[in-house]
N, C-alpha and C positions, 0 to 999 in steps of 0.2 A: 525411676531414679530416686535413690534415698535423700531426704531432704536432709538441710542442716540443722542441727539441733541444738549443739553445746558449741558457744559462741565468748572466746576469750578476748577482751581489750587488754591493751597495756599500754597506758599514757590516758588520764580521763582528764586534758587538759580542755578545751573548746569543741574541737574536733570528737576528741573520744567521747567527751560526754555525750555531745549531739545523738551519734548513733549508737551508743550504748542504752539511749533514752526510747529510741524511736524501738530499737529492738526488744526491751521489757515493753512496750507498752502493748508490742504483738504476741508474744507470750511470756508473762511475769517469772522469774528464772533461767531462761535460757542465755540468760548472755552474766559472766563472773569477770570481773577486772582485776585484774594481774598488779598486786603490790606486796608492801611489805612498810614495817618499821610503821615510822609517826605517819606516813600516807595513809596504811592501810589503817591503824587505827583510825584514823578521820573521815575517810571512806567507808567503814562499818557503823559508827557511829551517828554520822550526818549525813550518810545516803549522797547524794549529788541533784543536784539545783539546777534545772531546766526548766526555761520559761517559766521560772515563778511556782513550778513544780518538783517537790521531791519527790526521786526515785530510790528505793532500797535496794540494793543488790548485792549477790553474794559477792566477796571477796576473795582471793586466792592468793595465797602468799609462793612466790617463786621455791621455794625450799619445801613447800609443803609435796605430800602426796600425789599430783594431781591427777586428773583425769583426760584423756586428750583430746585435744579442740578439734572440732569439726571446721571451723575456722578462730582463724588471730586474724585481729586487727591491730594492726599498728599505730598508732596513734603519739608517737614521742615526738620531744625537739631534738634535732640535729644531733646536738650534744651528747642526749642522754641512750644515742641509737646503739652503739656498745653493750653498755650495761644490761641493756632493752633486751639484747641477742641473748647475750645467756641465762637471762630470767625466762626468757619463752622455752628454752628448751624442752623444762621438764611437763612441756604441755602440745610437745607436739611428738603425731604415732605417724602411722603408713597414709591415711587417709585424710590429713592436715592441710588445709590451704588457707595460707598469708597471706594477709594482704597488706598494703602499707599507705595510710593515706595522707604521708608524710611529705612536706614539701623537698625540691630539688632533684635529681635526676639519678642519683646515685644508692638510694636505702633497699633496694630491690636487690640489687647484687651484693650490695653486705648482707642482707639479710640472709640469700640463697647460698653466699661462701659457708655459712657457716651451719644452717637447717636443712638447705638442701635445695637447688634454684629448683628441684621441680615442684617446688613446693608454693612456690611462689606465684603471684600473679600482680601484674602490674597495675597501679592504680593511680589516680588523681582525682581530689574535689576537685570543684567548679561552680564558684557563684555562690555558695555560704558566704552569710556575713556575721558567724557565731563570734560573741564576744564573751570573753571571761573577765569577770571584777569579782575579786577576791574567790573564795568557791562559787560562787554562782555562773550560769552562764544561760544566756542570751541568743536568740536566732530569728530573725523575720523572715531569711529566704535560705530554704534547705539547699539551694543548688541543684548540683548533682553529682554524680560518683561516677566517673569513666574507668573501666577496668576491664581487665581480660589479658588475654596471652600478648603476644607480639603480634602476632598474626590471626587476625579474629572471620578471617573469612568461612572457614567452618567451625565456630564453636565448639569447643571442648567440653567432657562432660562437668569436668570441673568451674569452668566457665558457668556453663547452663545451671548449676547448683548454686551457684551465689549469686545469679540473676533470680532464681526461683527465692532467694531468702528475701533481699530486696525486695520482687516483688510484694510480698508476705507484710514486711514491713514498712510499706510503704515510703523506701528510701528511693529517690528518682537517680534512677541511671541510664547510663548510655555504655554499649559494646562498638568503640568503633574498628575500622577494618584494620587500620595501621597505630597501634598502643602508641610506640617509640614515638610518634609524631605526636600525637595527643601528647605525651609525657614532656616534651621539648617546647610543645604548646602552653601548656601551663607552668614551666619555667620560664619561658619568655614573659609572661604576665608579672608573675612574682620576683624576679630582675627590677621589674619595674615601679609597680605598684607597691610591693612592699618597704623594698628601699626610701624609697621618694618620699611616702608618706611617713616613713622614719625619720629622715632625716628634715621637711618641715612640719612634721609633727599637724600631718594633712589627713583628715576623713574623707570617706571615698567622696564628696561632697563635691570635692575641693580638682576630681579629677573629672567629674560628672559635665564639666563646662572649659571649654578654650581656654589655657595658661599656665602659669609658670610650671603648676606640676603638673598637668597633662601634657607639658612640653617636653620635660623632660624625663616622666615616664617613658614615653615615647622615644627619646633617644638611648635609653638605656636597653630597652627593647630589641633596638636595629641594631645593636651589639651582639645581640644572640641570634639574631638573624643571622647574622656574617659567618659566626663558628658555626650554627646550623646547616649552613651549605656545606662546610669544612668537610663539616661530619656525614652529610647524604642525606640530610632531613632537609626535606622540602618547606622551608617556612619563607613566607615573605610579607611586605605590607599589609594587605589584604588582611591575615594574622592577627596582625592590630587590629583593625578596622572592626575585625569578625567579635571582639570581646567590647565594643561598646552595647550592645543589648543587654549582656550579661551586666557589666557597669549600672548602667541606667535601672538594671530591678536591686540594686543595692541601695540601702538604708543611707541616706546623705551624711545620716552621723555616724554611722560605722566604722569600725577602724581595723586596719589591716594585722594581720596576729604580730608584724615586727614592731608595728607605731605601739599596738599592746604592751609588747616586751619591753618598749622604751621605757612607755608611763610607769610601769611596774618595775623598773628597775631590776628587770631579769636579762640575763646575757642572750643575746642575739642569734638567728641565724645567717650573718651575713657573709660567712664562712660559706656556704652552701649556696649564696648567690652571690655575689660581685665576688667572692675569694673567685671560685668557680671559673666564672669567668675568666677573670685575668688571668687565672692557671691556663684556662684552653688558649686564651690570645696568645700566652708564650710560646705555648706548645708549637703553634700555626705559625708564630712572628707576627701576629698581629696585634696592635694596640690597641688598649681599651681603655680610652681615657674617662668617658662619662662612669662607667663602673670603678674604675681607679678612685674617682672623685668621689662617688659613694661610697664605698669602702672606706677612705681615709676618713668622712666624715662620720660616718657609724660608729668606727672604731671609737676614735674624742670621744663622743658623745657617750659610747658605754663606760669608757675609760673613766671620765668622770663622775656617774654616778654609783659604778662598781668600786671605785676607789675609794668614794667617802661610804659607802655601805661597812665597807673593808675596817676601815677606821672606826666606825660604830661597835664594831664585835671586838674590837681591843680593850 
């Protein structure tokens, strides 16, 4: 089986840089991150800042000539998922697999409308507590990376090729039997945990121990439980319960990438999770008041510091 060799990011925000880092340090060159404009300057320039170590990497501008990826990784926010598509284009051939290890339930299938779903495979971190402050970024605990087809009971060869890079790279993963649920799993988490700590502006610390926000993490959670069943994904309780370990090897000062986007005064994804939701409660007629609740609060809370940003550039 031919291994993979030329390895494309696009987004070297927390995430991308993580494994954009882990992947030059297995071999120096093989992985180019996908920009342009004042990014890519500053990414050729200043390399990118992990754990206190600079890493140099080639850069690749979307309009340029490219060559085509053995894999993309996906690496964007929400927002910038769009744009993302047709900047990869010109970097994906016949033997291209995506990956996407973009929060929310849905970037797998824009991705595939528009590259190609066979092209795709499904993914989610699990348990990074990568923090970005200004370009630098920061990791105690790698996680891990759940990926593979939908149905991973016999392994694809493509599958088996991005386990074998992983391997290499000493990025920890897991293939489980049913993706969709893993994928629904770690949306349940992120409903929760990322909201909450946005909105009291809580480090994982603060959910580490009985109250007010692991209270209502917790409640926001049993929200996607509900549309879960809707939908045929088996999630329940239990669910919860199953991501205190992961919890408990988190960095008490950590902070979730939306409590991030707060501090930073960058726009949110909480479109992608309480919008989300309440979109599916409609859909079902069910109500979804704790995510309604974070939603309306998210919003304020970017409204107003989007709005005096706004006012600054005048």
């Amino acid at each position: 089986m031919e291994e993979i060799k030329k390895v494309f990011v696009i987004g070297a925000g927390a995430l991308g840089a993580v494994y954009a880092s882990l992947l030059q340090e297995m071999e120096p060159g093989c992985v180019s991150l996908i920009a342009d404009g004042e990014r890519a300057r500053r990414l050729r320039r200043d390399g990118l800042i992990v754990n206190g170590r600079k890493y140099e990497m080639n850069v690749a501008g979307p309009e340029e000539n490219a060559e085509d990826a053995d894999l993309l990784l996906v690496a964007v926010k929400n927002q910038h998922l769009s744009t993302a598509i047709l900047d990869m284009q010109s970097f994906v051939g016949p033997e291209t697999t995506i990956i996407s290890v973009m929060n929310g339930i849905d970037s797998e299938e824009q991705i595939g409308a528009v590259l190609g779903r066979d092209k795709v495979l499904y993914c989610v971190a699990l348990g990074i507590d990568a923090v970005r402050e200004n370009d630098c970024i920061s990791y105690t605990n790698q996680g891990r990376l759940i990926f593979g087809e939908k149905d991973n009971t016999l392994p694809t060869r493509r599958v088996q090729r991005v386990a074998a890079l992983f391997q290499r790279a000493g990025i920890a993963y897991e293939i489980p039997s049913d993706m969709i649920r893993a994928l629904w799993h770690k949306f349940m988490i992120n409903v929760g945990i990322n909201q909450v700590s946005a909105v009291l502006g809580a480090p994982y610390g603060a959910f580490q121990n009985t109250g007010e926000a692991r209270r209502l993490m917790e409640s926001a959670m049993r929200e996607v439980i509900i549309l879960a069943k809707k939908v045929g994904i088996d999630l329940s309780e239990e669910d919860i319960r199953s991501f205190d370990p992961i919890l408990a090897r988190l960095s008490p000062q950590g902070k979730t990438s939306m409590l991030q986007d707060v501090e930073a005064g960058r726009k949110t994804e909480v479109e992608m999770f309480a919008g989300r939701v309440i979109a599916l409660g409609q859909k079902y007629d069910i109500p979804m008041p704790v995510n309604q609740s974070l939603f309306d609060s998210i919003c304020r809370i970017e409204s107003a510091y989007l709005k005096d940003k706004s006012a600054d550039n005048l």
